[in-house]
N, C-alpha and C positions, 0 to 999 in steps of 0.2 A: 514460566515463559509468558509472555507479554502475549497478547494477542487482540486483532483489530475488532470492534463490538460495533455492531449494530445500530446506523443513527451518529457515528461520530465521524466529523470529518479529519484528513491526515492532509497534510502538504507531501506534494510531488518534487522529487530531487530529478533535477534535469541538467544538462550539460552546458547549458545558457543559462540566462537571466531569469526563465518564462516562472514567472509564478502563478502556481495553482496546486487546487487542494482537490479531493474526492472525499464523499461522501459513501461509507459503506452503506446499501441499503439491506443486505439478506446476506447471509454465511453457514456454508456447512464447514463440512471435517476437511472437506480439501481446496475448498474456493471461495470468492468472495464477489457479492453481483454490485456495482457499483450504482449510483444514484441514476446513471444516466442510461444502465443498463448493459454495458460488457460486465461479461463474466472475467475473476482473473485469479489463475491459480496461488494459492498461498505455498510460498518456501519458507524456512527454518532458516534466519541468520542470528547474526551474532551484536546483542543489545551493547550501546557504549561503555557501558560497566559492567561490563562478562555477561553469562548466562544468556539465554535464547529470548532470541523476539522473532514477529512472524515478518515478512518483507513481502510486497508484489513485486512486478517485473512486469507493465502494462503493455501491449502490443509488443510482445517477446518475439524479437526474430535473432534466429541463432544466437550470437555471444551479446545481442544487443537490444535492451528494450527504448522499442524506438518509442514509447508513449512516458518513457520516465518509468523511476524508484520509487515505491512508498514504503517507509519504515515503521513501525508502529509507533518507535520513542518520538516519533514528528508529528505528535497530535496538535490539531489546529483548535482552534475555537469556533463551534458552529455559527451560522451568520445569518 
């Protein structure tokens, strides 16, 4: 399984245009604190060539994360 490290930034999948990336700063076993300081739980999805990769779900309200997707296969280039 693919999973988010420490120090690297990922792009945000959003329903618009908005482009932007997160930078993971700290990670346990169940979450991940972002650069700017929300904490955001890690789930188990499904990487684009089978097998597991880890996904957030940033400001999760019910069926909807109204802060955007991050996937781990959408690694960015630090900046």
């Amino acid at each position: 399984m693919d999973r988010f490290e420490v120090g690297m930034s990922y792009g945000v999948l959003h329903c618009n245009e908005r482009d932007e990336a997160v930078t993971v700063a700290a990670r346990d076993a169940k979450s991940v604190t972002l650069a700017d300081g929300r904490k955001v739980r890690i789930l188990v999805g499904e990487a684009p060539g089978g097998g597991g990769e880890e996904v957030l779900r940033i400001d999760e309200r019910g069926a909807v994360a109204t802060g955007g997707v991050v996937r781990v296969c959408h690694l960015r280039p630090n900046t």
